[in-house]
C-alpha positions in Angstrom: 0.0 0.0 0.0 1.5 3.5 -0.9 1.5 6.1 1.5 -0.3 9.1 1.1 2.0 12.3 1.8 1.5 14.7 3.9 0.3 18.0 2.7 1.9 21.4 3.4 0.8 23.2 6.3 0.0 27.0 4.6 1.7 29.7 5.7 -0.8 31.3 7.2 -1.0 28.3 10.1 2.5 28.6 10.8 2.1 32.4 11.5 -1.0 31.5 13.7 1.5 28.9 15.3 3.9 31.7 15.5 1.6 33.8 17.2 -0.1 31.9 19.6 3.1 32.4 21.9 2.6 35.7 22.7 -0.7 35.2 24.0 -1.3 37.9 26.6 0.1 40.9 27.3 2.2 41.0 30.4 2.6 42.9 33.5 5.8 45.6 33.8 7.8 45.7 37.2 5.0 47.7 38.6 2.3 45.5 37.6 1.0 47.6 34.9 -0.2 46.4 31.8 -0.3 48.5 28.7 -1.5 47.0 25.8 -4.6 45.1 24.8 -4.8 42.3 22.2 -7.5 41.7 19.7 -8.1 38.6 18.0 -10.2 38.0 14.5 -12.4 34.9 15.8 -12.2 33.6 12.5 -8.7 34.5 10.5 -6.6 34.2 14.0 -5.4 37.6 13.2 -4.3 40.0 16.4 -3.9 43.4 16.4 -2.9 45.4 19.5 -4.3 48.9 20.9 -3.7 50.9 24.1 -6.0 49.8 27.0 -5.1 53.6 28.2 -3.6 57.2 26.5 0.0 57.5 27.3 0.3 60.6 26.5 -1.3 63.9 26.1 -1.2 64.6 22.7 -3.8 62.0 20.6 -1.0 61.9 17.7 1.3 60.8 20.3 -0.6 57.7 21.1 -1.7 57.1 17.4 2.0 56.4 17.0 2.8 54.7 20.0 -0.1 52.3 18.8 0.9 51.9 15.3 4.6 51.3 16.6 3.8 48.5 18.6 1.3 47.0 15.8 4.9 47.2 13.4 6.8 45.1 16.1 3.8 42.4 16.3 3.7 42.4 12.4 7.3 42.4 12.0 8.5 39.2 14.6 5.0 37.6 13.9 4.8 36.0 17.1 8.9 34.9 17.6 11.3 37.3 18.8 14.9 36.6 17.2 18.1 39.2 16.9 17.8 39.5 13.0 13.7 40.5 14.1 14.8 43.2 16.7 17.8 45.1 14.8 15.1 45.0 11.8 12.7 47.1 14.2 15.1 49.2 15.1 16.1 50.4 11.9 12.3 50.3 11.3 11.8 52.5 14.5 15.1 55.3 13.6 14.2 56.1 9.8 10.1 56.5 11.3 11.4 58.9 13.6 13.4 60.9 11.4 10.2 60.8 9.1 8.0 62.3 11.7 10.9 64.7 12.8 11.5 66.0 9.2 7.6 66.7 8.9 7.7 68.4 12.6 10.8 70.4 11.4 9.4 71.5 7.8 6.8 73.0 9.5 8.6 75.0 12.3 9.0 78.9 11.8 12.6 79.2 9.3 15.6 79.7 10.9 14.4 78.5 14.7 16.7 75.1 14.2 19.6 75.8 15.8 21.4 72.8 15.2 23.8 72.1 12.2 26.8 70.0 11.2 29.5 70.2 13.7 27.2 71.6 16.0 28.1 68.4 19.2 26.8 70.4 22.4 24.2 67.8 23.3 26.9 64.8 22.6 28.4 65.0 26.0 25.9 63.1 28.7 24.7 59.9 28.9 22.4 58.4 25.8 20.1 56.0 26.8 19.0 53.3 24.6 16.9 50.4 24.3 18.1 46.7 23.3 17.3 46.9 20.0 18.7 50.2 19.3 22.1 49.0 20.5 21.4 45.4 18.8 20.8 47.8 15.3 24.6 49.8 16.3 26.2 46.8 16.8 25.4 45.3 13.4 26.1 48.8 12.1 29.6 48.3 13.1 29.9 45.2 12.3 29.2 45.7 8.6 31.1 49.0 7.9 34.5 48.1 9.7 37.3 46.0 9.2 38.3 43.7 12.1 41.0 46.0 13.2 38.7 48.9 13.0 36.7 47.0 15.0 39.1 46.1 17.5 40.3 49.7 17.5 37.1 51.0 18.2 36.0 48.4 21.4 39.1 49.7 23.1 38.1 52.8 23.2 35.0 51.7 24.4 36.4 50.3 27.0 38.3 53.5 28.2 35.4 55.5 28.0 33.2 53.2 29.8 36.0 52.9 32.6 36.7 57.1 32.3 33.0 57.1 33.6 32.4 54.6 36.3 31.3 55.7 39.0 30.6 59.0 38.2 26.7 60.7 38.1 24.5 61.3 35.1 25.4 65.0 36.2 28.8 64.4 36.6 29.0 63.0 32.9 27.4 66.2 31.1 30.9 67.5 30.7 33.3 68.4 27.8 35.6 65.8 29.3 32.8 62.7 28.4 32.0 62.8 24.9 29.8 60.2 23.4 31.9 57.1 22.5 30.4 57.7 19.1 31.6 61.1 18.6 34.4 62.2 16.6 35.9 65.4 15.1 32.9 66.8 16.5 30.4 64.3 14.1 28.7 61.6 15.0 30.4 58.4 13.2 26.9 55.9 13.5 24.3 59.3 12.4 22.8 57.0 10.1 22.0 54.4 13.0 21.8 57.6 16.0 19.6 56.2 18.8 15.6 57.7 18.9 17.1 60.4 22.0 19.6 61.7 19.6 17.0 62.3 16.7 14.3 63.6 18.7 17.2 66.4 20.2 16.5 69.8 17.8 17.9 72.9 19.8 16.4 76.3 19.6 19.5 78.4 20.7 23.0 76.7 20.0 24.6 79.5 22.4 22.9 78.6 25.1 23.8 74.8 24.5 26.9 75.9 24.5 27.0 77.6 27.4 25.3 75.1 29.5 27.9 72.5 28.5 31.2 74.6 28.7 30.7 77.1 30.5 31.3 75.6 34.3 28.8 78.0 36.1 26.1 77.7 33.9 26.1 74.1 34.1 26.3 73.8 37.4 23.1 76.3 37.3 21.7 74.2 34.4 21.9 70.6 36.6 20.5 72.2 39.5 17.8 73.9 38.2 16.8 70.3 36.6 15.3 72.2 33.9 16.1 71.3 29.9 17.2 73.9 27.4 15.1 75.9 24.7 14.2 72.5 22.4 12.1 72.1 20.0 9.4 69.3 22.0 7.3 68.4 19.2 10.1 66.0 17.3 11.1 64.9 21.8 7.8 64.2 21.9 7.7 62.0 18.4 10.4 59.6 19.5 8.9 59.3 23.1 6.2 58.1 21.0 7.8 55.8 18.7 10.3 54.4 21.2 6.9 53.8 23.6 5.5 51.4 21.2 8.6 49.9 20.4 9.5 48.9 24.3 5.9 48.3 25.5 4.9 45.8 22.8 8.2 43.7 22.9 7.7 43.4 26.9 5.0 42.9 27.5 3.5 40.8 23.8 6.9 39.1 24.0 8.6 39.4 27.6 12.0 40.7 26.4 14.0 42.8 28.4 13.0 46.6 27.5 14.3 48.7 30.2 16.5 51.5 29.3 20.4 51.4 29.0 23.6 53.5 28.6 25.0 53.3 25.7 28.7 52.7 26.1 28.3 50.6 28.6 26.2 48.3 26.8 28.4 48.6 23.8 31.0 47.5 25.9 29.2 43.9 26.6 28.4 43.8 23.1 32.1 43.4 22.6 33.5 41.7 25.4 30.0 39.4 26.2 30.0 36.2 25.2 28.6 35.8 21.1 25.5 34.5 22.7 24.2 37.6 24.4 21.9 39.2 22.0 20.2 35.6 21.1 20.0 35.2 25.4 18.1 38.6 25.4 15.9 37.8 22.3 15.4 34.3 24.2 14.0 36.7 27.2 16.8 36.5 29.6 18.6 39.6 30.7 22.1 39.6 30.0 22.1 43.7 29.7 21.0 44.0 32.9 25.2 45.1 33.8 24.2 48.0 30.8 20.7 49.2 32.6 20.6 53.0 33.7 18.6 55.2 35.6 14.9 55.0 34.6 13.5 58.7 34.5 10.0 58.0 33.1 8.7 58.3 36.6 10.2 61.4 36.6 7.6 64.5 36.7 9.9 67.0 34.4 10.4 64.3 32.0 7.1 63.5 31.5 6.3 66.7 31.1 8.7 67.6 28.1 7.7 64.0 26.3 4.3 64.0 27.3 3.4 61.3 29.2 0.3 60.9 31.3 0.5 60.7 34.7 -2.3 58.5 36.4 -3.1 55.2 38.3 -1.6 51.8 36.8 -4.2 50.3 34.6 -5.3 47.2 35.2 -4.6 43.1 33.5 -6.9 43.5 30.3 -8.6 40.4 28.8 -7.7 39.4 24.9 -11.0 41.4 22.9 -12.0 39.3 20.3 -13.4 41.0 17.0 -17.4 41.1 16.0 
Protein backbone atom coordinates (compact mmCIF):
# COMPACT_ATOMS: atom_id res chain seq x y z
CA UNK A 1 0.00 0.00 0.00
CA UNK A 2 1.55 3.49 -0.92
CA UNK A 3 1.52 6.06 1.55
CA UNK A 4 -0.30 9.09 1.08
CA UNK A 5 2.05 12.31 1.75
CA UNK A 6 1.52 14.75 3.94
CA UNK A 7 0.31 17.97 2.67
CA UNK A 8 1.90 21.38 3.41
CA UNK A 9 0.80 23.19 6.27
CA UNK A 10 0.00 26.95 4.61
CA UNK A 11 1.74 29.65 5.75
CA UNK A 12 -0.79 31.25 7.20
CA UNK A 13 -1.04 28.31 10.07
CA UNK A 14 2.50 28.65 10.77
CA UNK A 15 2.10 32.39 11.53
CA UNK A 16 -1.02 31.53 13.67
CA UNK A 17 1.52 28.93 15.28
CA UNK A 18 3.87 31.65 15.55
CA UNK A 19 1.60 33.79 17.18
CA UNK A 20 -0.08 31.92 19.57
CA UNK A 21 3.14 32.39 21.86
CA UNK A 22 2.57 35.65 22.67
CA UNK A 23 -0.68 35.15 24.04
CA UNK A 24 -1.35 37.91 26.56
CA UNK A 25 0.09 40.92 27.34
CA UNK A 26 2.24 40.97 30.36
CA UNK A 27 2.65 42.95 33.45
CA UNK A 28 5.82 45.61 33.85
CA UNK A 29 7.75 45.66 37.24
CA UNK A 30 5.01 47.70 38.61
CA UNK A 31 2.30 45.52 37.57
CA UNK A 32 1.04 47.58 34.89
CA UNK A 33 -0.16 46.44 31.83
CA UNK A 34 -0.33 48.53 28.71
CA UNK A 35 -1.45 46.99 25.77
CA UNK A 36 -4.57 45.10 24.82
CA UNK A 37 -4.78 42.27 22.22
CA UNK A 38 -7.51 41.72 19.73
CA UNK A 39 -8.08 38.61 18.03
CA UNK A 40 -10.25 38.02 14.50
CA UNK A 41 -12.39 34.94 15.76
CA UNK A 42 -12.17 33.58 12.45
CA UNK A 43 -8.74 34.48 10.54
CA UNK A 44 -6.57 34.22 14.01
CA UNK A 45 -5.39 37.64 13.16
CA UNK A 46 -4.28 39.96 16.43
CA UNK A 47 -3.93 43.44 16.37
CA UNK A 48 -2.85 45.36 19.51
CA UNK A 49 -4.31 48.87 20.91
CA UNK A 50 -3.69 50.88 24.12
CA UNK A 51 -6.04 49.84 26.99
CA UNK A 52 -5.13 53.61 28.19
CA UNK A 53 -3.56 57.24 26.46
CA UNK A 54 -0.03 57.52 27.34
CA UNK A 55 0.27 60.61 26.52
CA UNK A 56 -1.33 63.85 26.11
CA UNK A 57 -1.19 64.59 22.67
CA UNK A 58 -3.84 61.97 20.64
CA UNK A 59 -0.98 61.94 17.74
CA UNK A 60 1.27 60.77 20.32
CA UNK A 61 -0.65 57.72 21.12
CA UNK A 62 -1.71 57.11 17.44
CA UNK A 63 1.97 56.42 16.97
CA UNK A 64 2.81 54.66 19.99
CA UNK A 65 -0.05 52.25 18.83
CA UNK A 66 0.94 51.88 15.35
CA UNK A 67 4.62 51.32 16.61
CA UNK A 68 3.81 48.46 18.58
CA UNK A 69 1.34 47.04 15.75
CA UNK A 70 4.88 47.24 13.43
CA UNK A 71 6.79 45.09 16.13
CA UNK A 72 3.83 42.41 16.30
CA UNK A 73 3.66 42.38 12.39
CA UNK A 74 7.33 42.35 11.96
CA UNK A 75 8.49 39.22 14.64
CA UNK A 76 5.01 37.64 13.93
CA UNK A 77 4.80 36.01 17.15
CA UNK A 78 8.86 34.85 17.56
CA UNK A 79 11.28 37.34 18.78
CA UNK A 80 14.90 36.58 17.23
CA UNK A 81 18.06 39.24 16.88
CA UNK A 82 17.82 39.52 13.02
CA UNK A 83 13.70 40.52 14.14
CA UNK A 84 14.85 43.18 16.66
CA UNK A 85 17.80 45.13 14.77
CA UNK A 86 15.08 44.96 11.84
CA UNK A 87 12.65 47.12 14.19
CA UNK A 88 15.10 49.16 15.05
CA UNK A 89 16.08 50.36 11.94
CA UNK A 90 12.25 50.33 11.31
CA UNK A 91 11.81 52.54 14.48
CA UNK A 92 15.07 55.31 13.62
CA UNK A 93 14.21 56.08 9.84
CA UNK A 94 10.12 56.51 11.26
CA UNK A 95 11.43 58.89 13.63
CA UNK A 96 13.39 60.90 11.42
CA UNK A 97 10.19 60.76 9.05
CA UNK A 98 8.03 62.27 11.74
CA UNK A 99 10.85 64.68 12.77
CA UNK A 100 11.45 66.04 9.21
CA UNK A 101 7.65 66.68 8.92
CA UNK A 102 7.66 68.38 12.58
CA UNK A 103 10.83 70.40 11.43
CA UNK A 104 9.41 71.51 7.79
CA UNK A 105 6.75 73.04 9.47
CA UNK A 106 8.58 74.95 12.29
CA UNK A 107 9.01 78.91 11.79
CA UNK A 108 12.64 79.22 9.31
CA UNK A 109 15.56 79.67 10.86
CA UNK A 110 14.37 78.52 14.66
CA UNK A 111 16.66 75.14 14.18
CA UNK A 112 19.55 75.78 15.79
CA UNK A 113 21.41 72.76 15.16
CA UNK A 114 23.84 72.06 12.20
CA UNK A 115 26.76 69.99 11.19
CA UNK A 116 29.46 70.19 13.69
CA UNK A 117 27.25 71.56 16.04
CA UNK A 118 28.14 68.39 19.22
CA UNK A 119 26.85 70.43 22.43
CA UNK A 120 24.20 67.85 23.34
CA UNK A 121 26.94 64.84 22.59
CA UNK A 122 28.42 65.01 26.01
CA UNK A 123 25.94 63.10 28.71
CA UNK A 124 24.66 59.86 28.89
CA UNK A 125 22.45 58.44 25.76
CA UNK A 126 20.07 55.99 26.81
CA UNK A 127 19.00 53.30 24.56
CA UNK A 128 16.85 50.40 24.32
CA UNK A 129 18.14 46.72 23.33
CA UNK A 130 17.26 46.89 19.99
CA UNK A 131 18.72 50.22 19.30
CA UNK A 132 22.09 49.04 20.48
CA UNK A 133 21.42 45.42 18.83
CA UNK A 134 20.82 47.81 15.31
CA UNK A 135 24.57 49.81 16.27
CA UNK A 136 26.19 46.77 16.82
CA UNK A 137 25.36 45.33 13.40
CA UNK A 138 26.13 48.78 12.09
CA UNK A 139 29.59 48.31 13.06
CA UNK A 140 29.88 45.22 12.32
CA UNK A 141 29.19 45.72 8.59
CA UNK A 142 31.06 49.04 7.92
CA UNK A 143 34.46 48.06 9.65
CA UNK A 144 37.29 46.03 9.17
CA UNK A 145 38.34 43.74 12.12
CA UNK A 146 40.99 46.03 13.17
CA UNK A 147 38.74 48.95 13.00
CA UNK A 148 36.72 47.00 15.02
CA UNK A 149 39.12 46.07 17.48
CA UNK A 150 40.29 49.70 17.53
CA UNK A 151 37.06 51.03 18.21
CA UNK A 152 36.00 48.39 21.35
CA UNK A 153 39.06 49.66 23.14
CA UNK A 154 38.13 52.81 23.21
CA UNK A 155 34.97 51.66 24.37
CA UNK A 156 36.40 50.27 26.98
CA UNK A 157 38.32 53.45 28.16
CA UNK A 158 35.40 55.46 28.02
CA UNK A 159 33.21 53.22 29.84
CA UNK A 160 36.00 52.92 32.61
CA UNK A 161 36.70 57.06 32.33
CA UNK A 162 32.99 57.07 33.59
CA UNK A 163 32.38 54.63 36.31
CA UNK A 164 31.30 55.67 39.05
CA UNK A 165 30.57 59.01 38.17
CA UNK A 166 26.67 60.75 38.05
CA UNK A 167 24.48 61.29 35.13
CA UNK A 168 25.40 64.97 36.17
CA UNK A 169 28.82 64.42 36.59
CA UNK A 170 28.95 63.05 32.89
CA UNK A 171 27.40 66.15 31.06
CA UNK A 172 30.87 67.46 30.71
CA UNK A 173 33.31 68.37 27.77
CA UNK A 174 35.60 65.82 29.32
CA UNK A 175 32.79 62.65 28.35
CA UNK A 176 31.97 62.84 24.91
CA UNK A 177 29.76 60.17 23.36
CA UNK A 178 31.93 57.09 22.51
CA UNK A 179 30.36 57.67 19.05
CA UNK A 180 31.57 61.10 18.56
CA UNK A 181 34.37 62.17 16.57
CA UNK A 182 35.89 65.44 15.10
CA UNK A 183 32.93 66.80 16.47
CA UNK A 184 30.40 64.27 14.13
CA UNK A 185 28.72 61.60 14.97
CA UNK A 186 30.42 58.37 13.16
CA UNK A 187 26.95 55.92 13.51
CA UNK A 188 24.25 59.25 12.36
CA UNK A 189 22.78 56.97 10.07
CA UNK A 190 21.99 54.36 12.97
CA UNK A 191 21.83 57.56 16.03
CA UNK A 192 19.60 56.22 18.83
CA UNK A 193 15.56 57.72 18.88
CA UNK A 194 17.13 60.44 22.05
CA UNK A 195 19.57 61.70 19.56
CA UNK A 196 17.01 62.26 16.67
CA UNK A 197 14.34 63.64 18.71
CA UNK A 198 17.16 66.41 20.16
CA UNK A 199 16.48 69.84 17.81
CA UNK A 200 17.87 72.93 19.80
CA UNK A 201 16.36 76.32 19.63
CA UNK A 202 19.53 78.43 20.74
CA UNK A 203 23.04 76.70 19.97
CA UNK A 204 24.62 79.54 22.45
CA UNK A 205 22.91 78.65 25.05
CA UNK A 206 23.78 74.84 24.48
CA UNK A 207 26.86 75.85 24.48
CA UNK A 208 27.03 77.55 27.39
CA UNK A 209 25.33 75.09 29.46
CA UNK A 210 27.94 72.52 28.51
CA UNK A 211 31.18 74.57 28.68
CA UNK A 212 30.72 77.13 30.53
CA UNK A 213 31.32 75.63 34.34
CA UNK A 214 28.82 77.96 36.11
CA UNK A 215 26.14 77.72 33.92
CA UNK A 216 26.10 74.11 34.09
CA UNK A 217 26.31 73.83 37.43
CA UNK A 218 23.06 76.33 37.27
CA UNK A 219 21.67 74.25 34.41
CA UNK A 220 21.94 70.60 36.59
CA UNK A 221 20.55 72.24 39.52
CA UNK A 222 17.76 73.94 38.17
CA UNK A 223 16.82 70.32 36.65
CA UNK A 224 15.30 72.22 33.87
CA UNK A 225 16.08 71.34 29.94
CA UNK A 226 17.23 73.90 27.41
CA UNK A 227 15.12 75.90 24.65
CA UNK A 228 14.18 72.51 22.36
CA UNK A 229 12.11 72.13 19.96
CA UNK A 230 9.41 69.30 21.96
CA UNK A 231 7.30 68.39 19.16
CA UNK A 232 10.09 66.04 17.35
CA UNK A 233 11.11 64.90 21.81
CA UNK A 234 7.81 64.19 21.85
CA UNK A 235 7.72 62.03 18.43
CA UNK A 236 10.42 59.59 19.48
CA UNK A 237 8.91 59.29 23.14
CA UNK A 238 6.18 58.05 21.02
CA UNK A 239 7.79 55.80 18.70
CA UNK A 240 10.25 54.42 21.23
CA UNK A 241 6.90 53.81 23.59
CA UNK A 242 5.53 51.37 21.19
CA UNK A 243 8.59 49.93 20.39
CA UNK A 244 9.54 48.87 24.33
CA UNK A 245 5.90 48.26 25.45
CA UNK A 246 4.95 45.80 22.76
CA UNK A 247 8.24 43.70 22.94
CA UNK A 248 7.73 43.35 26.93
CA UNK A 249 4.97 42.89 27.49
CA UNK A 250 3.47 40.76 23.82
CA UNK A 251 6.94 39.15 24.04
CA UNK A 252 8.56 39.37 27.57
CA UNK A 253 12.02 40.72 26.41
CA UNK A 254 13.97 42.85 28.43
CA UNK A 255 12.99 46.57 27.51
CA UNK A 256 14.31 48.73 30.20
CA UNK A 257 16.54 51.55 29.31
CA UNK A 258 20.36 51.41 29.00
CA UNK A 259 23.62 53.47 28.60
CA UNK A 260 24.96 53.29 25.70
CA UNK A 261 28.72 52.70 26.12
CA UNK A 262 28.31 50.56 28.65
CA UNK A 263 26.17 48.34 26.78
CA UNK A 264 28.37 48.61 23.76
CA UNK A 265 31.00 47.50 25.88
CA UNK A 266 29.17 43.88 26.64
CA UNK A 267 28.42 43.78 23.09
CA UNK A 268 32.06 43.43 22.58
CA UNK A 269 33.48 41.73 25.40
CA UNK A 270 29.99 39.37 26.24
CA UNK A 271 29.95 36.17 25.17
CA UNK A 272 28.59 35.83 21.12
CA UNK A 273 25.53 34.53 22.68
CA UNK A 274 24.25 37.56 24.42
CA UNK A 275 21.90 39.21 22.01
CA UNK A 276 20.25 35.63 21.14
CA UNK A 277 20.01 35.21 25.35
CA UNK A 278 18.07 38.64 25.41
CA UNK A 279 15.87 37.78 22.28
CA UNK A 280 15.40 34.34 24.16
CA UNK A 281 14.01 36.66 27.16
CA UNK A 282 16.77 36.48 29.61
CA UNK A 283 18.59 39.57 30.69
CA UNK A 284 22.12 39.62 29.96
CA UNK A 285 22.09 43.67 29.72
CA UNK A 286 21.01 44.00 32.93
CA UNK A 287 25.17 45.09 33.78
CA UNK A 288 24.23 48.04 30.83
CA UNK A 289 20.73 49.18 32.59
CA UNK A 290 20.58 52.97 33.73
CA UNK A 291 18.56 55.21 35.63
CA UNK A 292 14.93 55.03 34.61
CA UNK A 293 13.48 58.70 34.46
CA UNK A 294 10.00 57.98 33.09
CA UNK A 295 8.68 58.34 36.63
CA UNK A 296 10.24 61.38 36.56
CA UNK A 297 7.60 64.51 36.68
CA UNK A 298 9.88 67.02 34.35
CA UNK A 299 10.40 64.30 32.02
CA UNK A 300 7.07 63.54 31.48
CA UNK A 301 6.32 66.73 31.08
CA UNK A 302 8.75 67.59 28.13
CA UNK A 303 7.70 64.05 26.34
CA UNK A 304 4.28 64.03 27.31
CA UNK A 305 3.37 61.27 29.23
CA UNK A 306 0.27 60.95 31.30
CA UNK A 307 0.50 60.69 34.68
CA UNK A 308 -2.26 58.50 36.39
CA UNK A 309 -3.11 55.23 38.25
CA UNK A 310 -1.63 51.85 36.80
CA UNK A 311 -4.17 50.26 34.61
CA UNK A 312 -5.32 47.15 35.17
CA UNK A 313 -4.63 43.14 33.55
CA UNK A 314 -6.92 43.50 30.26
CA UNK A 315 -8.58 40.39 28.76
CA UNK A 316 -7.70 39.40 24.91
CA UNK A 317 -11.01 41.42 22.89
CA UNK A 318 -11.98 39.26 20.34
CA UNK A 319 -13.39 41.04 17.00
CA UNK A 320 -17.35 41.08 15.96
Amino acid sequence: MSQRKAKPRPAAAKVAKKKSRAADARRDASGRVHLVVHRDPVSGGEHLSLRAPLFREAWQNEIATGAANTVHGVLQGEASVDGAVELARNAMAATSRLIDGLLARAPQGSIACKAGCDHCCHQVVGVTAPEALAIFDHLKNTRTEEQLAAFARHVIARDEAGRGLSSAERFSPDHPCVFLEAGKCTIYEVRPLACRGMNSLDADDCARRLRDPEARARFLASGSGGRSFLEPIRAFHAVSAGLQLSLAEIYGLDMLPLELTRVMRLLFEGPPSLADDWARGKKPFAPARSRDISEDPAAREVSGTLIGPPPKRPEPTPEH
